[in-house]
C-alpha positions in Angstrom: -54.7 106.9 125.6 -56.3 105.2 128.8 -59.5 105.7 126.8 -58.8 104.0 123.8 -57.7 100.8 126.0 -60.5 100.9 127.8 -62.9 101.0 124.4 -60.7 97.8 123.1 -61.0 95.7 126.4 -64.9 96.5 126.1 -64.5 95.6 122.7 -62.4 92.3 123.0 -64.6 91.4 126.2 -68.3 91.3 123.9 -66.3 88.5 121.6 -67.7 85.3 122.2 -65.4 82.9 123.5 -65.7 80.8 120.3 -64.6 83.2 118.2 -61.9 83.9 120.8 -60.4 80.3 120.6 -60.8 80.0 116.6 -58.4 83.3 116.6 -55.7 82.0 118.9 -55.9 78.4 117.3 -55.1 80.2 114.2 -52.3 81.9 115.5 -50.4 79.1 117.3 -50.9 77.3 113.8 -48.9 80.7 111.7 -46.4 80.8 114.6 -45.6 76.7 114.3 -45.5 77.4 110.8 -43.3 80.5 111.0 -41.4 78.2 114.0 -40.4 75.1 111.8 -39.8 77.6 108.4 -36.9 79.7 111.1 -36.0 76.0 111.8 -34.9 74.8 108.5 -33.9 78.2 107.6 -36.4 78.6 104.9 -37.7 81.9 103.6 -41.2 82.2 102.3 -40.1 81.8 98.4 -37.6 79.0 99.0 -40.7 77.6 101.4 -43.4 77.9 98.8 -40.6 77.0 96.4 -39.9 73.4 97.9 -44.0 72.9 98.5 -45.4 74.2 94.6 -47.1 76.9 96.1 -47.0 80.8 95.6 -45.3 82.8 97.9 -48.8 84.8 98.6 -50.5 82.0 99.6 -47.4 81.2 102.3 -48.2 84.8 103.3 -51.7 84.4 104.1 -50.6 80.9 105.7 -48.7 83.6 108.3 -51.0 85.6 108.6 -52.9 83.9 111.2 -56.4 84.8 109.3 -56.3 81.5 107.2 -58.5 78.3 107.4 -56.4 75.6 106.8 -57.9 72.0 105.8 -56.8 68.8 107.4 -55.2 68.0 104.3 -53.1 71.0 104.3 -52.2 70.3 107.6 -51.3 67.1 107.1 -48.8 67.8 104.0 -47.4 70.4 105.9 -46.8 67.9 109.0 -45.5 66.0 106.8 -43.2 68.4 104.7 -41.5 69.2 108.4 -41.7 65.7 109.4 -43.6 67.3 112.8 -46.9 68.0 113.4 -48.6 71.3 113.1 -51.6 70.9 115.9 -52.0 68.0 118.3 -55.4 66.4 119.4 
């Protein structure tokens, strides 16, 4: 087992720190997502219900791995009435 954590922090350490940020921006975006949904008490299909969307693309909005626009951002800040990411 020791080995395999040492082949994933040799891994994780050759990742440039670029891609590094981009991943954890991503996440903190899902998690403030998935944050404000636990908030209001919303599940994914009521959630996707009250914006027009499908629930699959509310999924890959969680999933941390999706590129949002500004413009998504911004209707979502504005569907919660808080913002998503600050500058």
């Amino acid at each position: 087992m020791k080995d395999i954590r040492n082949r994933y922090r040799e891994m994780v350490a050759q990742v440039p720190q670029p891609i590094k940020d981009e991943i954890d921006l991503s996440f903190a975006i899902s998690n403030r997502i998935d944050s404000l949904m636990k908030e209001r008490g919303l599940s994914k299909k009521q959630f996707a219900d009250a914006l027009g969307k499908r629930p699959g693309e509310v999924t890959r909005w969680l999933s941390g791995q999706h590129n949002f626009t500004i413009s998504t951002l911004a209707m979502l800040s504005t569907f919660f009435g808080k913002s998503i990411i600050s500058v």
